[in-house]
TIKOL-293309 format. One record per residue (C-alpha): x, y, z; chain. Coordinates in Angstrom, 2 decimals. Example, Ala and Ser with C-alpha at 12.3 -4.5 7.8 and 13.67 -1.06 7.14 Angstrom:
<nodes>
    east   north      up kette
   12.30   -4.50    7.80     A
   13.67   -1.06    7.14     A
</nodes>
This chain:
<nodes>
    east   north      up kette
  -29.12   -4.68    2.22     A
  -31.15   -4.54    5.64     A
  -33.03   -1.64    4.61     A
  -34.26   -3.97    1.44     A
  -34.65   -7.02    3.14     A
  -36.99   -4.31    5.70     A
  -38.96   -2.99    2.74     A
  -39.10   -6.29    0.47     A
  -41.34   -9.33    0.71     A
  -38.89  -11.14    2.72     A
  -39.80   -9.86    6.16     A
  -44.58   -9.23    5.89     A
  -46.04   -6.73    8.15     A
  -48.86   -5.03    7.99     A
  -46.85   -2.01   10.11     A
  -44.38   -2.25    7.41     A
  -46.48   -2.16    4.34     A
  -47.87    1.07    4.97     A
  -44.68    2.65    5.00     A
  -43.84    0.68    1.83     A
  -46.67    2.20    0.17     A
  -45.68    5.76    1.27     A
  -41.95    5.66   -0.05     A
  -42.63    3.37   -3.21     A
  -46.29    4.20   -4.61     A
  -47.45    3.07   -7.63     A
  -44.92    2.41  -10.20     A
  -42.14    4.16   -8.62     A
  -39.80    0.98   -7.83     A
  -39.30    0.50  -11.31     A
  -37.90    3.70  -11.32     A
  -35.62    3.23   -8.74     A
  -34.44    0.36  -10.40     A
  -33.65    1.98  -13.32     A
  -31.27    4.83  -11.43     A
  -30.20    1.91   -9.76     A
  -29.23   -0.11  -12.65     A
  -27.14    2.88  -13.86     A
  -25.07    2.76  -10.20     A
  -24.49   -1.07  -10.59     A
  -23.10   -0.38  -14.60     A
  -21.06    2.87  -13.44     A
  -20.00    0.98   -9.74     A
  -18.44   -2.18  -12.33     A
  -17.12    0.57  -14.61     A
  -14.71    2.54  -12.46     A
  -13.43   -1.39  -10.58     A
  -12.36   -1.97  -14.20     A
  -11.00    1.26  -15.13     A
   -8.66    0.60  -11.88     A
   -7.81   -3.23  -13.16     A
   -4.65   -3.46  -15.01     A
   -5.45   -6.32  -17.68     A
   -1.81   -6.72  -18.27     A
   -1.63   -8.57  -15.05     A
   -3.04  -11.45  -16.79     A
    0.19  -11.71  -19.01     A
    2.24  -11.96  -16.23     A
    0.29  -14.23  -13.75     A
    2.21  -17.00  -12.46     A
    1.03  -20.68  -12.87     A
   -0.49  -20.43   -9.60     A
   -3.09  -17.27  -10.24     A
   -4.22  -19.00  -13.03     A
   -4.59  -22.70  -11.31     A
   -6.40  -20.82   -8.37     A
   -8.64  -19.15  -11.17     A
   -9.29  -22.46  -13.21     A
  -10.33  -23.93  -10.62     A
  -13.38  -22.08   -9.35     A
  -14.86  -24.05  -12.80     A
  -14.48  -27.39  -10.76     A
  -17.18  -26.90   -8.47     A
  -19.72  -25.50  -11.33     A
  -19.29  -28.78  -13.54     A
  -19.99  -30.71  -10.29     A
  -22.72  -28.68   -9.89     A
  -24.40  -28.73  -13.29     A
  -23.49  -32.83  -13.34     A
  -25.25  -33.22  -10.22     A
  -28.20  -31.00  -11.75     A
  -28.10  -32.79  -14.69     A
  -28.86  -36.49  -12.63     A
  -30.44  -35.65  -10.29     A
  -32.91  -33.41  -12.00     A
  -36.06  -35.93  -10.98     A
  -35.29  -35.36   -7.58     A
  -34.40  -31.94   -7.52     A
  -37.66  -31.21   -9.91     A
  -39.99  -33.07   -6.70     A
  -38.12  -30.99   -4.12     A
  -38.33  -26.83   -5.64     A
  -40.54  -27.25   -8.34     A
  -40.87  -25.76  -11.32     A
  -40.76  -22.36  -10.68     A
  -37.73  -22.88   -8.55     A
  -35.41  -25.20  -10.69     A
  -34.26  -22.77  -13.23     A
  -32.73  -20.77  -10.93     A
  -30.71  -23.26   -9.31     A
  -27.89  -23.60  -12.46     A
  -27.70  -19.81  -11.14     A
  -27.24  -20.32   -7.07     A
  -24.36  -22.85   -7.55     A
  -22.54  -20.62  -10.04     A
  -22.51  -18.05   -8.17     A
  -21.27  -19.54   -5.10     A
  -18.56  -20.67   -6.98     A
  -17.10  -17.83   -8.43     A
  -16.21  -14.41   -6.80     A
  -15.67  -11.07   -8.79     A
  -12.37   -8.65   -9.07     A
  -14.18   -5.82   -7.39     A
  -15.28   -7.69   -4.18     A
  -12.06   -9.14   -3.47     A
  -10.31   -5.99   -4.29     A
  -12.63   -4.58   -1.72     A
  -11.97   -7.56    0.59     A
   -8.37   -7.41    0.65     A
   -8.20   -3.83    1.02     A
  -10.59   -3.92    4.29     A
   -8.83   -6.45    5.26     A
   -5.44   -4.38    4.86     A
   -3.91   -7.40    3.05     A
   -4.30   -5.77   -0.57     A
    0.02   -5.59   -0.45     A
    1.15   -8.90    0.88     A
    2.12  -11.68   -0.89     A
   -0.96  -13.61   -0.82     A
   -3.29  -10.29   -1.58     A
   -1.21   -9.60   -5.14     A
   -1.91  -14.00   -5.76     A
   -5.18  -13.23   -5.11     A
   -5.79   -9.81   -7.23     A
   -4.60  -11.98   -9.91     A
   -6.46  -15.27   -9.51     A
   -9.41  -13.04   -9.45     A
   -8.63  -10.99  -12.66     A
   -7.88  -14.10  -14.88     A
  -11.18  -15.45  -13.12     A
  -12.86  -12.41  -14.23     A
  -12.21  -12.34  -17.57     A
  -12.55  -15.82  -18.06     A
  -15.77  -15.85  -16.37     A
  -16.94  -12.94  -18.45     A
  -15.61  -14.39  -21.99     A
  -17.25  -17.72  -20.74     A
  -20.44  -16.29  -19.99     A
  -21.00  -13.77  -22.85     A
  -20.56  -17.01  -25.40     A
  -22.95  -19.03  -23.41     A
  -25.36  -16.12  -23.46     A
  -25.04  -15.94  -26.76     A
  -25.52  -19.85  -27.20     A
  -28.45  -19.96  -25.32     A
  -30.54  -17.38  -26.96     A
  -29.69  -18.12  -30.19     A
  -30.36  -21.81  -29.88     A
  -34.04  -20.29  -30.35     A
  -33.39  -18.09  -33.53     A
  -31.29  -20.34  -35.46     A
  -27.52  -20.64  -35.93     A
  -27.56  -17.19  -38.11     A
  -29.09  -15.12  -35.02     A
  -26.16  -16.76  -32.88     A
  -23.26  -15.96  -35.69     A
  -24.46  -12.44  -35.65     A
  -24.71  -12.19  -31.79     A
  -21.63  -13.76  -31.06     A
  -19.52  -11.74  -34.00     A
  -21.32   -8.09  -33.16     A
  -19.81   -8.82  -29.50     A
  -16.39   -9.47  -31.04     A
  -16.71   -6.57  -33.16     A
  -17.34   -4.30  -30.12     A
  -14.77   -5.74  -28.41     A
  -12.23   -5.09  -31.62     A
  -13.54   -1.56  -31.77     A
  -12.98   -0.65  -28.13     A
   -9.53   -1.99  -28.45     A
   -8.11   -1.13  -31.24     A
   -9.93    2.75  -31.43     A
  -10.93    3.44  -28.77     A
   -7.89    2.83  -26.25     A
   -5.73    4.77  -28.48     A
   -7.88    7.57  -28.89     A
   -7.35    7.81  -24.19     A
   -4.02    6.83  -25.00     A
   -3.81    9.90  -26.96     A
   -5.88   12.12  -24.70     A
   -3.50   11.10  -21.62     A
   -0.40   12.15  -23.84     A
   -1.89   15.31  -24.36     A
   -2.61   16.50  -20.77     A
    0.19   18.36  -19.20     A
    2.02   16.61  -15.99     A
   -0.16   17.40  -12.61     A
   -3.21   18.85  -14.87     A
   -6.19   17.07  -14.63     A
   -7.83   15.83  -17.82     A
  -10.26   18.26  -19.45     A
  -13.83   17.41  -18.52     A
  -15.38   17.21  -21.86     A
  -13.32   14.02  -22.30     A
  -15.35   12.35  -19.24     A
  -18.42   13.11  -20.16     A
  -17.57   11.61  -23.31     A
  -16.47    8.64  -21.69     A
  -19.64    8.65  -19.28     A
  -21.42    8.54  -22.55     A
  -20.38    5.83  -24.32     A
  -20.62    3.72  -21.28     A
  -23.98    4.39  -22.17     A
  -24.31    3.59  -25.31     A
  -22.04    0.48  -25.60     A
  -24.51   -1.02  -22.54     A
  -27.57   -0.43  -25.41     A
  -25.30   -2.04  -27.75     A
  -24.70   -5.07  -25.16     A
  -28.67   -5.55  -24.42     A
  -29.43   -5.49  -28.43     A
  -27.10   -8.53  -28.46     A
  -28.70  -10.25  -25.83     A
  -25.61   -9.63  -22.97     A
  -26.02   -7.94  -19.78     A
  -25.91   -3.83  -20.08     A
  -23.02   -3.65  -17.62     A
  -21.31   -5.39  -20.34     A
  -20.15   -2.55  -22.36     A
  -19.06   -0.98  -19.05     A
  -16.53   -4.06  -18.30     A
  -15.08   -3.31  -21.84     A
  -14.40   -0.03  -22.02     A
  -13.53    0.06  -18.25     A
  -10.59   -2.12  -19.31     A
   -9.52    0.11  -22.45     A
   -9.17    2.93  -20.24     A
   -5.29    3.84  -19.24     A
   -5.35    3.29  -15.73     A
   -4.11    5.40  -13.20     A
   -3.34    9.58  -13.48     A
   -4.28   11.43  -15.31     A
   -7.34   10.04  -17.16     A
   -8.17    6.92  -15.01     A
   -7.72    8.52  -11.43     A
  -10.06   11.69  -12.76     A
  -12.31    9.81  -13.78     A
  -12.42    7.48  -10.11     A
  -12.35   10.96   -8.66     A
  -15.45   12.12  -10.68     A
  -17.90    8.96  -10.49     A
  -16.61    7.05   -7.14     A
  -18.73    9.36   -4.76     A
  -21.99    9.31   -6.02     A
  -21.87    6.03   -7.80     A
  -20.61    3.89   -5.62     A
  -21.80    5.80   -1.81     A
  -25.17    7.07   -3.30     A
  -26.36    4.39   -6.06     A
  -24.98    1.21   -5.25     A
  -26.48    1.14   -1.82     A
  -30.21    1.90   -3.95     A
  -28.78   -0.86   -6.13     A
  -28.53   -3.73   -3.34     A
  -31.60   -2.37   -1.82     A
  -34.08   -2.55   -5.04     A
  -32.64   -6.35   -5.71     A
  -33.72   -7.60   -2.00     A
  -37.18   -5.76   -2.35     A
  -38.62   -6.69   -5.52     A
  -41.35   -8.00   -5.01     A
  -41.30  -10.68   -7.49     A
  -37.94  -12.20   -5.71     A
  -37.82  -15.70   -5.03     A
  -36.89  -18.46   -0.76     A
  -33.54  -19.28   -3.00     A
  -32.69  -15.46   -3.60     A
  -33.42  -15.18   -0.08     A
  -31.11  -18.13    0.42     A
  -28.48  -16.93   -1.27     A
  -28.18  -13.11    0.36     A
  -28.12  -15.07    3.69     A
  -25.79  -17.62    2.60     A
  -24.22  -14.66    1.04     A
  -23.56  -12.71    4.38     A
  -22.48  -16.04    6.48     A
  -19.98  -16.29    3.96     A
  -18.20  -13.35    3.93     A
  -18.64  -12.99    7.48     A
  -17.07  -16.18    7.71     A
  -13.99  -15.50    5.16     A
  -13.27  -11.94    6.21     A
  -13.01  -13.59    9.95     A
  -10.91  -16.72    8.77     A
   -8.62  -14.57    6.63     A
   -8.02  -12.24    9.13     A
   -7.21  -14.85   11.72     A
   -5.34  -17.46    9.57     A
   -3.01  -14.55    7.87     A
   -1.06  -11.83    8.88     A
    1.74  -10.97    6.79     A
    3.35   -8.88    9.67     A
    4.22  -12.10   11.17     A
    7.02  -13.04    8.99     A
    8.63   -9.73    9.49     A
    9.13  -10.16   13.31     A
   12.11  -13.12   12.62     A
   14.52  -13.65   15.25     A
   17.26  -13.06   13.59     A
   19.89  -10.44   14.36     A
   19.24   -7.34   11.78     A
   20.98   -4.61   12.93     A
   24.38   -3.02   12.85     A
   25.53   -3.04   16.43     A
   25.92   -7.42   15.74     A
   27.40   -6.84   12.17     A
   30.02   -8.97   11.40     A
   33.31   -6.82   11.40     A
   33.93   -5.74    7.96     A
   30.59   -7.68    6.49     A
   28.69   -6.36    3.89     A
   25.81   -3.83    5.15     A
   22.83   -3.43    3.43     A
   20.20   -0.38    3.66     A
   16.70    0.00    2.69     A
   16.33    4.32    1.81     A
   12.97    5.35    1.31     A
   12.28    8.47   -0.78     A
    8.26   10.00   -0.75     A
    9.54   13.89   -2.59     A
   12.47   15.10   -4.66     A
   13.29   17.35   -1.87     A
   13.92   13.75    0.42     A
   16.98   12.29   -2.32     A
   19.57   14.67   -1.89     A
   19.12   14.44    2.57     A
   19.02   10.86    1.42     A
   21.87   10.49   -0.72     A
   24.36   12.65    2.02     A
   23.50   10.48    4.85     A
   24.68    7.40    3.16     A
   28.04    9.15    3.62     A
   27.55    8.51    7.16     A
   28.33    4.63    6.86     A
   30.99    5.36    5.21     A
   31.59    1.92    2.16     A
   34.92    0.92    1.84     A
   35.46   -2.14   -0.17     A
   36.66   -3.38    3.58     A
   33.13   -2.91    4.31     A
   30.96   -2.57    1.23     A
   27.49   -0.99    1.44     A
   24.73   -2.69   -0.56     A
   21.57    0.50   -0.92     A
   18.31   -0.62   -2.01     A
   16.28    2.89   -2.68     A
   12.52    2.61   -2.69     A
   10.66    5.38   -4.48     A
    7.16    5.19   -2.39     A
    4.08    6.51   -4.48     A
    0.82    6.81   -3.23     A
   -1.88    4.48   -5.74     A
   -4.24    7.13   -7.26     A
   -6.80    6.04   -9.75     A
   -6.39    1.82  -10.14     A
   -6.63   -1.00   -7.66     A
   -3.41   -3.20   -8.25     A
   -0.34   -1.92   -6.26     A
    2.91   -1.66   -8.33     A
    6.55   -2.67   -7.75     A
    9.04   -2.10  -10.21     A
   13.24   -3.29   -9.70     A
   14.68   -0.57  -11.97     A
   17.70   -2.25  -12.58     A
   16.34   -5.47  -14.34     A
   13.65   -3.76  -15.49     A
   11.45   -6.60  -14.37     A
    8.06   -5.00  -12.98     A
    5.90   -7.49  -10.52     A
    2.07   -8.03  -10.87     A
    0.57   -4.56  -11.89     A
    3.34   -2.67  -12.90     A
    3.28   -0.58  -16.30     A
    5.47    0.47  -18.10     A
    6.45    4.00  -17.15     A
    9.66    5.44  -15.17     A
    8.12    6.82  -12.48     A
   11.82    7.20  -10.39     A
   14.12    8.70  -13.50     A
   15.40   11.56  -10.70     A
   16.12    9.33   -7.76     A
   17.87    6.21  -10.60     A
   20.57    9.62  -11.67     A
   21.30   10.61   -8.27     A
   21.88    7.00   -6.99     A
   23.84    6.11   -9.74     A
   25.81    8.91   -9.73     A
   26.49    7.81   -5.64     A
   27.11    4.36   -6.90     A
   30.19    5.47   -9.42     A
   31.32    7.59   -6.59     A
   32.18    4.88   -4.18     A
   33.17    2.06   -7.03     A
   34.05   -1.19   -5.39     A
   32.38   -0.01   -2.21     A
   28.68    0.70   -2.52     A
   26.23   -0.97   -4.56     A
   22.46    0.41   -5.40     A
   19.78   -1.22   -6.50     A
   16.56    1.46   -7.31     A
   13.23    0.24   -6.90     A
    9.09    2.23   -6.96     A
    6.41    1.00   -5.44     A
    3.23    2.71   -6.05     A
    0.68    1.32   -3.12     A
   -2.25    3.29   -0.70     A
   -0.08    4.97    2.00     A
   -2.18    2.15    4.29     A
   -0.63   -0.33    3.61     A
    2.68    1.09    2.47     A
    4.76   -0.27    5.12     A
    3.99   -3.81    4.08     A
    6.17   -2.41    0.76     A
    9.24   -1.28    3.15     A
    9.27   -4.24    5.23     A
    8.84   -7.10    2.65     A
   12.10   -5.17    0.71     A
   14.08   -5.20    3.96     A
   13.30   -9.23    5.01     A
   13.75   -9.89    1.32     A
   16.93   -8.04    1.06     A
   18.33   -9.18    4.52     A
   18.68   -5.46    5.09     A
   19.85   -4.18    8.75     A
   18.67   -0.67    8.25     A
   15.71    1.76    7.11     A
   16.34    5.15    6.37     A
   12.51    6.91    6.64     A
   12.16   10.67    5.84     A
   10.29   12.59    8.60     A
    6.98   13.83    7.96     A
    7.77   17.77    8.22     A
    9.72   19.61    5.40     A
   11.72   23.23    6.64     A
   12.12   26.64    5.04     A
   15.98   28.30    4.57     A
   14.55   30.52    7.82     A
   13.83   27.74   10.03     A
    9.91   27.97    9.55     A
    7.86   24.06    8.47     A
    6.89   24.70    4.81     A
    4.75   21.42    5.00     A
    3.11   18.44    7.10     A
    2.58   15.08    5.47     A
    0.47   13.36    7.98     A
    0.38    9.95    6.05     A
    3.83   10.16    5.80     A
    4.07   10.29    9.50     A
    1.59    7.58   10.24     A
    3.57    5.41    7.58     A
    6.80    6.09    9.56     A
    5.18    4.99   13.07     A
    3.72    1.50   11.43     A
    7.10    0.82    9.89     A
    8.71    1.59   13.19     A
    6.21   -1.42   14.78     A
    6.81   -3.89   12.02     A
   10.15   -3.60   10.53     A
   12.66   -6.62   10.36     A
   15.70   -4.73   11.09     A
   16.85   -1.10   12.67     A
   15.34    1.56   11.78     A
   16.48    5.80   11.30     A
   14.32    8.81   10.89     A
   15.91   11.15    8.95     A
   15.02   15.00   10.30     A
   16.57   17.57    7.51     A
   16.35   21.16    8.96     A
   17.21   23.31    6.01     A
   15.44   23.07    2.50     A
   17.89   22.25    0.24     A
   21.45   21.00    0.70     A
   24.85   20.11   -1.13     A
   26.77   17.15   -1.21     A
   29.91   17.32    1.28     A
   32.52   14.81    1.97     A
   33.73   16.31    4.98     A
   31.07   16.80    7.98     A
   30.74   17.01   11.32     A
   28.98   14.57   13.64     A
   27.97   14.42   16.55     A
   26.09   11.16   19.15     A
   24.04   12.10   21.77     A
   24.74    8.96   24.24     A
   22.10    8.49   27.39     A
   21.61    4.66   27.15     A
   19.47    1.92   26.22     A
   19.65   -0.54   23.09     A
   18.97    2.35   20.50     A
   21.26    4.66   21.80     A
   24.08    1.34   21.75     A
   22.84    1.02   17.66     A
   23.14    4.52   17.15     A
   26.43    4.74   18.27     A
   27.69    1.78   16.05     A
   26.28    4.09   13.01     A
   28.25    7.03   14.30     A
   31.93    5.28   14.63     A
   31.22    4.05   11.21     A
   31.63    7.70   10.17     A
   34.48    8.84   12.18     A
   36.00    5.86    9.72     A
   36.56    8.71    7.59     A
   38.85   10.91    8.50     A
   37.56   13.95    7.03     A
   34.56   13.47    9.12     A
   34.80   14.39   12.74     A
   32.59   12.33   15.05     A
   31.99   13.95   19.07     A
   30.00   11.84   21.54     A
   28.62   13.25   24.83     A
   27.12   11.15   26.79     A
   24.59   12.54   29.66     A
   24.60   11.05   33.09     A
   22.27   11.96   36.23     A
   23.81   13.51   38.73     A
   23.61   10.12   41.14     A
   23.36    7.49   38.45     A
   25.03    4.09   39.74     A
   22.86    1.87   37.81     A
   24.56   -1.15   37.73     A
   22.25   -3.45   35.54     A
   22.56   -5.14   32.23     A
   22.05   -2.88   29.92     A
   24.28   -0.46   31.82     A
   26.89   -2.99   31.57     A
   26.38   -2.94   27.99     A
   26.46    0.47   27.58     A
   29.67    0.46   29.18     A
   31.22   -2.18   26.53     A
   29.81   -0.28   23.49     A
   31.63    3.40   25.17     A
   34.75    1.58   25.57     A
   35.27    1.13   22.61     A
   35.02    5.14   21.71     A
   36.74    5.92   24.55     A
   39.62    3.44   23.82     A
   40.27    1.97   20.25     A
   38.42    5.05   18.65     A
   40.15    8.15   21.20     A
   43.37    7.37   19.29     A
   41.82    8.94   16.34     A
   42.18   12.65   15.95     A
   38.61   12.87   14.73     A
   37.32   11.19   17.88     A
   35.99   13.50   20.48     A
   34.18   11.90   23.60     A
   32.60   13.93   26.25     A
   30.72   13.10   29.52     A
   28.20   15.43   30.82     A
   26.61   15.47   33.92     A
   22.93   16.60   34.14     A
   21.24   17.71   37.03     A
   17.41   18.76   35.71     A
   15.52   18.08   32.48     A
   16.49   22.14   31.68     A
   20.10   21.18   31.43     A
   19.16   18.93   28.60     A
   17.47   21.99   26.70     A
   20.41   24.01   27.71     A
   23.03   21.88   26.60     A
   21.28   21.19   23.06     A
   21.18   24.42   22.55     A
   24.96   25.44   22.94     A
   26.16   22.16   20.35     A
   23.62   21.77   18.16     A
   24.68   24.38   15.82     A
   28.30   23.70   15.49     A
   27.56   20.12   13.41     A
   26.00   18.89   10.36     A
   24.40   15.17   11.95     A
   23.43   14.46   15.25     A
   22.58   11.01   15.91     A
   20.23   10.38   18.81     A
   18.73    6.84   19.69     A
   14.46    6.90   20.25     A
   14.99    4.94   23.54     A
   11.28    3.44   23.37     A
   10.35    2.15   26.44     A
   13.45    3.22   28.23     A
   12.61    5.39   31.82     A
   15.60    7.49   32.78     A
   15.15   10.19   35.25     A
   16.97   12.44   33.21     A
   14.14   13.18   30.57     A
   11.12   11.73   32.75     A
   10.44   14.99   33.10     A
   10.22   15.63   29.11     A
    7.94   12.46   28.41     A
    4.55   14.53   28.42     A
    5.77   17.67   26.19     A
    6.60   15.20   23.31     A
    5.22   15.97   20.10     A
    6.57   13.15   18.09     A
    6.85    9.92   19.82     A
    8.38    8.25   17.04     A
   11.50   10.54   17.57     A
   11.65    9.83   21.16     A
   12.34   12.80   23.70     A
   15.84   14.11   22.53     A
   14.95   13.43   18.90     A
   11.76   15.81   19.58     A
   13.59   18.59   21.35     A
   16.35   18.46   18.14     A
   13.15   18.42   15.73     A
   11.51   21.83   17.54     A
   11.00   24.24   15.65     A
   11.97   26.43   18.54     A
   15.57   25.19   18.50     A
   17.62   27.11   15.64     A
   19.66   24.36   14.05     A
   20.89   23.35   10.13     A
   21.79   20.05   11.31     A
   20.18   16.77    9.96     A
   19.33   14.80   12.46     A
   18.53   10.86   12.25     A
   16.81    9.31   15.31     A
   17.61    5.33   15.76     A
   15.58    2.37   16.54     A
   17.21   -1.14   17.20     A
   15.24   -3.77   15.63     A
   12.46   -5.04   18.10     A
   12.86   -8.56   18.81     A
   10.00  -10.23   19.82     A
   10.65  -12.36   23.44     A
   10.79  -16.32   22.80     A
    8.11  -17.85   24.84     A
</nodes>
């Protein structure tokens, strides 16, 4: 846009002109208006291949209000055109005043692309108010479209006679019929016939690329805009993999980083433009500087997640009803997933209520997805595919298990990995969960080698840790594949501090069974005599292992006393391969002098310093571990 506004009529210089004359000679900026033309068509094409038009059968009363009502300000508009034409005529002029029906329409409506663009800089794309939006914008889309093609029509037919408007207006049906009913079948077809994880064969994009094409001829010869045909088949295409996402994958770079920037620039610099285009790319900018600055101030949905409300298990209600939120990325995360529900240990004295979330990244459309597997009821964008059929088996399978004592609801929500948390955290407020279970990042070989490294994974992880409503565990599995066992071996690795108190409320929850066998050592400096309130605290949640729980036979409590930060390595590795779990707490923001000295070789701050030593690969162990955070609540002012 500057470089146009630099190189149009907007902004004379002699200086400037000369430089005009050497990039654009003679003829050529019709050219680039041309190539430009094609990145506008291609640029609207692959925002509507990513639109899922069934949205618009399942917005809410609300969307469509929101929608309607962008109409309000253009019939104000056009009735204040309409009476006060005389005026208006004195003021522009003639050359001016047909353009103005144009200004006030289009600062009254706002297209699916930029506000998909808009809420996804603005990182609000998953909230609640970025999925009302997507939709208001979609019905407003096609409504504006459908509105504007008949009014095209209308107008340049009123010319020609009522026969050159009947064959106008029923060749753009037509198309529209013939798109729909052939040619979305015919992708339908080509997606059923490309084999799971293959991309789609490339002759079937260039035919695609073709017709786009052709059906924008097709649109001018009927007097509509050439992007037209583009908006139509975009929306016949089956969005998402494999045919939708290849084809975002194939045109997205150079159509909309190389020829939409040519695009904007060859509008500003025409040289025939006109002080109310001008107006309206200014008014233009100080509006979306404005909204994207109002939005972002007005609205964060993180906000609602920090409650202050106690969501955690170490102030559970005895014998209430816990509820979980377990994430699953891979198929190698649900069985590690599935056995560490064991550790909590549902009774119908104290029922467990699981609410699994398949997370998928969004590949190839624009509207996230979240479907509730066991209504079957899919929220705005969702189609109609089992994405989780795996995880549903397993889970039900853990659900018939524990009968009378664990309930589990399956859910998949397919979203950008940015903004992916908002997904985990909205589930847990909505659910009144008090605990996450998030897979770590790194997956092991059987010999104790990483086999992979999700990074987004990780950086998911680390957001959800800042924003959840409710505690939080990281669940490290060490070996690549594991069974299903009822009897294991646990042990709690007790230095202090409000995680380390939740994490040991999760471990006496599994010494609950007695085939499990729960050991807790708790490290001490050497001259610790702390004698402040959260050691006093720590004191009341240890009595209770070392008294009501020490009865038990599969109680074993342990103090250690640690001298240096080696003693810590030392003593980790003597236990840590004689159990199945250890449960450590992060300790964020706790100092101890016990592993001050281990702060600065931590690789993964989200695990905190004895979760990081357990996750080394240097330390031979087949033991899951799960790391704890206690829900961060924020300080009342």
């Amino acid at each position: 846009m500057q470089a146009g506004i630099l190189l149009g009529p907007t902004i004379k210089s002699e200086t400037l002109n000369k430089y005009k004359q050497l990039l654009f000679p003679f003829g050529s900026e019709d050219t680039l208006q041309l190539i430009s033309a094609f990145g506008y068509t291609f640029y609207i094409f692959l925002n509507y291949v990513q639109m899922d038009y069934s949205m618009i059968t399942r917005t809410g009363k609300r969307a469509w209000a929101i929608a309607l009502s962008s109409f309000v300000p253009i019939c104000i508009g056009f009735a204040f055109y309409v009476g006060c034409f005389p005026f208006i005529y004195k003021t522009v002029g003639a050359n001016e005043i047909n353009s103005m029906p144009a200004v006030f329409i289009s600062h009254s409506i706002c297209s699916f692309p930029v506000i998909a663009d808009l809420l996804t800089e603005l990182e609000i794309i998953n909230s609640e108010i970025g999925r009302l939006a997507l939709a208001s914008a979609l019905a407003l889309d096609i409504t504006g479209t459908a509105v504007t093609g008949i009014a095209t029509s209308m107008v340049v037919s009123s010319n020609q006679g009522l026969d050159d408007y009947i064959m106008n207006f029923g060749g753009l049906i037509a198309l529209f019929t013939l798109i729909l009913t052939i040619g979305r079948p015919l992708m339908k077809l080509v997606v059923r016939h490309t084999q799971e994880g293959r991309p789609v064969r490339k002759i079937f994009i260039y035919i695609i690329v073709l017709l786009v094409i052709i059906f924008g001829l097709i649109e001018t010869k009927l007097y509509q805009p050439f992007f037209g045909g583009a908006v139509m088949l975009g929306l016949a295409v089956p969005e998402g993999p494999p045919l939708g996402s290849e084809l975002v994958k194939q045109l997205q770079l150079f159509s909309t980083w190389f020829l939409m920037p040519l695009f904007v620039t060859s509008c500003i610099m025409k040289k025939y433009t006109s002080g109310e285009v001008g107006i309206m790319v200014i008014s233009g900018l100080i509006l979306a500087t404005i909204s994207k600055i109002g939005v972002k101030s007005l609205y964060d949905p993180s906000r609602k997640y920090a409650g202050y409300q106690k969501r955690n298990i170490l102030y559970l209600k005895p014998n209430a009803e816990l509820r979980i939120v377990a994430c699953v990325h891979k198929p190698c995360h649900i069985v590690p997933v599935r056995n560490s529900l064991d550790l909590f240990n549902p009774t119908p004295t104290n029922p467990l209520v699981v609410d699994v979330l398949h997370l998928m990244e969004l590949i190839g459309r624009t509207s996230p997805i979240f479907i509730s597997h066991r209504n079957q009821q899919m929220s705005l964008g969702a189609s109609h595919h089992n994405f989780s059929g795996e995880i549903i088996v397993t889970f039900s399978l853990y659900e018939h298990e524990y009968a009378g004592a664990a309930t589990v609801n399956a859910y998949t929500a397919i979203s950008p990995f940015t903004f992916m948390h908002d997904d985990i955290c909205y589930l847990a407020m909505d659910k009144v969960a008090s605990f996450i279970i998030l897979p770590f990042h790194l997956r092991w070989k059987d010999d104790g080698t990483i086999e992979s490294d999700d990074n987004n994974i990780r950086a998911l992880n680390i957001r959800v840790m800042e924003k959840a409503p409710c505690s939080i565990g990281i669940l490290v599995n060490r070996v690549s594949c594991t069974s299903i066992s009822s009897n294991n071996v646990v042990a709690m690795i007790f230095l202090g501090g409000s995680d380390d108190r939740e994490a040991l409320c999760l471990a006496k929850r599994s010494s609950k069974e007695l085939n499990n066998h729960l050991f807790v050592y708790r490290l001490i400096g050497k001259d610790s005599e702390a004698t402040n309130w959260d050691s006093m605290l720590d004191a009341e949640v240890l009595r209770g292992v070392q008294g009501t729980y020490s009865r038990f036979e599969n109680v074993t409590f342990e103090e250690i006393i640690i001298d240096d930060a080696s003693q810590i390595t030392s003593f980790l590795n003597d236990v840590v391969i004689k159990f199945d779990y250890i449960i450590v707490g992060r300790r964020h923001g706790v100092k101890s002098s016990i592993t001050s000295a281990l702060v600065n070789w931590t690789e993964f701050t989200e695990l905190g310093v004895i979760g990081d030593l357990l996750a080394s690969p240097d330390l031979e162990t087949r033991a899951s571990i799960l790391v704890v955070q206690q829900q961060q609540i924020p300080k009342k002012w």
